[in-house]
N, C-alpha and C positions, 0 to 999 in steps of 0.2 A: 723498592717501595717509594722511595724519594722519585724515581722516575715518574711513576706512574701518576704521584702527588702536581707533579710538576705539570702531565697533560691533562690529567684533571683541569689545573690553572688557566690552562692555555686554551682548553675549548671553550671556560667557562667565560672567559676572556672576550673569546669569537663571539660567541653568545650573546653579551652584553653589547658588544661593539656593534652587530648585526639590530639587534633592539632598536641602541640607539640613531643608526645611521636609516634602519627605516621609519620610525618615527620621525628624525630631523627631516627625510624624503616624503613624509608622506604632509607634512605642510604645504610646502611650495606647491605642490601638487593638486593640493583640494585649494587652494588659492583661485588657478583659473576653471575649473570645474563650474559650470552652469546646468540646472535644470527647469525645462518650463512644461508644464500642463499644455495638453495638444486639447484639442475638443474632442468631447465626453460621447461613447457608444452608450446607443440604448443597454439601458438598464435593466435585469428582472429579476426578482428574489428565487432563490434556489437555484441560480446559474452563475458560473463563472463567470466574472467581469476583469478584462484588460484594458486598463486604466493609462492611454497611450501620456508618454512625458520624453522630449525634445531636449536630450543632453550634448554637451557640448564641450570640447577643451581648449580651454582657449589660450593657454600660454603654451613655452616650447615645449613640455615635459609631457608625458606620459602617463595617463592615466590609468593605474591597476585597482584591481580587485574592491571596485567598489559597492557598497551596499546602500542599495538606495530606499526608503522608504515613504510613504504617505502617513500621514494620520486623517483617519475618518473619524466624523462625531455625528451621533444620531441623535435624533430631539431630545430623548430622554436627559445626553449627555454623554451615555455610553462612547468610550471609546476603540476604532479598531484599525489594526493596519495593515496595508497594502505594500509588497515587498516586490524584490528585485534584484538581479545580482549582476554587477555589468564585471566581467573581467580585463576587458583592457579598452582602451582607446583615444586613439593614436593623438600626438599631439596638432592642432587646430582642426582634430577631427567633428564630425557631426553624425550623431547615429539617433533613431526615434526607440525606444525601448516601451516595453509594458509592465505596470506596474500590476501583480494577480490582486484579489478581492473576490470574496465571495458573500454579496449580501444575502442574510437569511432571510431577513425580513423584509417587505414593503416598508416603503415609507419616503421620507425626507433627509440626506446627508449633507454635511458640511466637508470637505474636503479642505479642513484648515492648515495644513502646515507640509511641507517634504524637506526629507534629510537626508544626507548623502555623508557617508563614513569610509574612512581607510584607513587600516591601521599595518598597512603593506609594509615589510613582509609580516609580523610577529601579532600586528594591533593594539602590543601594551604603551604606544604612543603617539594614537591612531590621531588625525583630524577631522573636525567634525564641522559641517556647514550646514547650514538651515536656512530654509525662505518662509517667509510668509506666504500661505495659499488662502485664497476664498473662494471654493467654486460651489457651486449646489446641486447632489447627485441626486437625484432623484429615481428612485428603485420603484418599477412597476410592480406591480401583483404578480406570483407564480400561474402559469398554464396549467391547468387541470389534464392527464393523459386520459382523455375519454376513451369510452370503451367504442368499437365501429358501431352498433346497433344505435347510438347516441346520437352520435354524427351524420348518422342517415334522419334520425328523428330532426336534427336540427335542421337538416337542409329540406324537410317540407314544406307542401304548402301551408301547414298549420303554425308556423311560424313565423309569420309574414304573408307579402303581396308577392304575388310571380311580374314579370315583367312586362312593362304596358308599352304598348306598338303606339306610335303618333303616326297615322298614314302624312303620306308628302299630298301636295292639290292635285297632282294629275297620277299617282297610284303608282307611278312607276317603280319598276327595283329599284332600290340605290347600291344594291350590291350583292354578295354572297356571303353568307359566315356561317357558323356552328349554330344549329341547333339548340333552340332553348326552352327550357319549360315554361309553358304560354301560347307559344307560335302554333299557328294553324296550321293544318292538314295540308290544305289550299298551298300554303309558302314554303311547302317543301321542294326544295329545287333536281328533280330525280335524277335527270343527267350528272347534274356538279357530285351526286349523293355515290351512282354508283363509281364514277371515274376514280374515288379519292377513298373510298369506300369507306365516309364517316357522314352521318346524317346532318345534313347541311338544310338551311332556307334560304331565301330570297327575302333580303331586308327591303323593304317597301314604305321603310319610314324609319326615324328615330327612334331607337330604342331606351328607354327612361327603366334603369333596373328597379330594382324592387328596393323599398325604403324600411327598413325597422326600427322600433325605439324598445332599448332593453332598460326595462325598469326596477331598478334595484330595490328591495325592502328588505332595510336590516332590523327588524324592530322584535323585541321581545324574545332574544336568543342569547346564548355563551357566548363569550370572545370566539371561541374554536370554528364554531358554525359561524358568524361572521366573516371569519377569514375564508371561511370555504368558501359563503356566497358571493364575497370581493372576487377572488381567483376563480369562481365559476362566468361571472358578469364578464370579465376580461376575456376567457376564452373566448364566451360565445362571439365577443365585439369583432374579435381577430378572425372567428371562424366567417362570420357573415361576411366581414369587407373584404376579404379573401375567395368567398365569393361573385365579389363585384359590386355588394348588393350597397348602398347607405345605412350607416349604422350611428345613430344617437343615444344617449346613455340617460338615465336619469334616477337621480338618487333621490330617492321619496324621501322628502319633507326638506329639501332644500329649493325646491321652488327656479333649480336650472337646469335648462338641455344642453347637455355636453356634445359637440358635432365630431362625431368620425374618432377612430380607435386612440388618435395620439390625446386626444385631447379628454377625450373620455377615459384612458388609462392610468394618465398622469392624475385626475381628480380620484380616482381608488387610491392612487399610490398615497395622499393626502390625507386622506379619512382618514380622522381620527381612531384610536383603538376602540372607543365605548361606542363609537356608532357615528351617522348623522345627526344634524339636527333635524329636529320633526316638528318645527311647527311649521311650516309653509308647508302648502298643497301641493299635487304632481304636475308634473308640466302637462299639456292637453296636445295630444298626438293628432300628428295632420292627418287630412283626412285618406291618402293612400298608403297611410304608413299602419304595418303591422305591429303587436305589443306582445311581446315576452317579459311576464314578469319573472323574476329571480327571485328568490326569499332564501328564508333558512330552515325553514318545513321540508317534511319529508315527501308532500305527494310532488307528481309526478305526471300532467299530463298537457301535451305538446298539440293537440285540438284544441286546448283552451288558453297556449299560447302560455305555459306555467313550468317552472323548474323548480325545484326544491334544493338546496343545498345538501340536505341529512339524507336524501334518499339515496337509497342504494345501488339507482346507477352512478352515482357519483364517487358512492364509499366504497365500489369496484375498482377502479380506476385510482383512487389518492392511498 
């Protein structure tokens, strides 16, 4: 029994001594440890985001089992954090790592602070490092998964201008290329069409794509419908410039044209929870450019250039 008392002592011993010898190891160690924020991936709520950060060891020792964290803070204040697990690395090593996050919502984050912990091997005398972080994450609106009968409705001509031809001074081709809705009969080039066997014209001038302005009305709805017609606006932006076409945004009653998807998406991701402001008038659409209004009404019709957020092609799809 005495023996047995004795190895008890003796592991409890190892134990202690192992605690403390990683704890005193795991000082010197988070000493030269550095982390730095790389530049920030597009952002968008209900997607995974990897959050890229530039770690580093900088003295002669070896870096184990460290756990790296962010903290994010959302306007309200809420706060949440982005994690990481680096297991070893090597000393005057340099590796890029990802930190995961997953923002739920749109909006505006502050990415104030990153901490790096190790408390190798046991952690009950772990070291801990902190930096100071400022960056500003900015979370665009979620994509709506349209249904396909949508996506053909989107891409007609009832939602916009089709593509206008500028002839050159003396009519000549200036080249070959695909086929596009607009081009005449006349500019189909039959040879290049059957050799390649995909419907081809002869370009005989500059082609000027088709311009749209999607204009948002959030007014007299739920937060819920709101959000839907934010994340339906964004889709359509991404679906048209995606088609090549020019896309401008505009949020009724702030009185500005947003130009082209990034800049247009980031001012969603901004909008406040309870709406826009609505006293300023709509912006005044050029004159070739087509208008898709957005709202949060249920009708539904794509002749007259109109989406509803509550209709049920939409509530098919979310």
């Amino acid at each position: 029994m005495l023996a047995g008392l004795n190895l008890l002592v003796f592991v409890f011993a190892l134990l202690v001594a192992a605690i403390l010898s990683g704890g005193l190891q795991s000082g010197p160690m988070m000493l030269g440890f550095q982390a730095t924020p790389e530049s920030i991936p597009l952002l968008r709520a209900g997607v995974e985001a990897r959050l890229p950060v530039l770690i580093q060891q900088r003295s002669g020792g070896d870096a184990l089992a460290i756990e790296l964290r962010g903290t994010i803070t959302s306007a309200p204040g809420a706060r949440q954090f982005a994690d990481t697990h680096v297991g070893h690395l090597a000393p005057r090593g340099i590796r890029l790592v990802h930190l995961t996050w997953a923002p739920l919502n749109r909006g505006v984050y502050t990415w104030s602070a990153l901490q790096a912990e190790s408390g190798f091997p046991f952690g009950l005398l772990g070291k801990r490092v902190r930096w100071k972080v400022h960056r500003e994450l900015i979370v665009r609106p979620s994509h709506l998964e349209l249904p396909p009968q949508l996506l053909r409705a989107l891409g007609s001509c009832g939602l916009g201008e089709t593509s206008r031809r500028h002839p050159g001074d003396d009519g000549e081709p200036l080249g070959i290329r695909v086929w596009r809705l607009g081009d005449r009969r006349s500019d189909i080039a039959a040879r290049a069409t059957l050799r390649h066997g995909v419907l081809l014209s002869r370009q005989r001038g500059r082609i000027h794509p088709p311009r749209v302005l999607i204009r948002l009305d959030l007014r007299g709805s739920s937060a819920e419908l709101r959000e839907r017609a934010i994340s339906l606006a964004a889709t359509v932006l991404t679906f048209r410039e995606r088609r090549g076409e020019r896309v401008r945004l505009d949020i009724l009653g702030e009185g500005v044209g947003y130009e082209g998807v990034r800049d247009g998406e980031e001012a969603l991701a901004k909008l406040s929870s309870e709406g826009s402001a609505l006293g300023l008038p709509a912006i005044s659409a050029l004159p070739d450019e087509g208008v898709l209004t957005v709202d949060t009404s249920s009708a539904w019709d794509t002749t007259a250039g109109h989406l509803g957020a509550a209709s049920t092609h939409v509530g098919a799809a979310s």
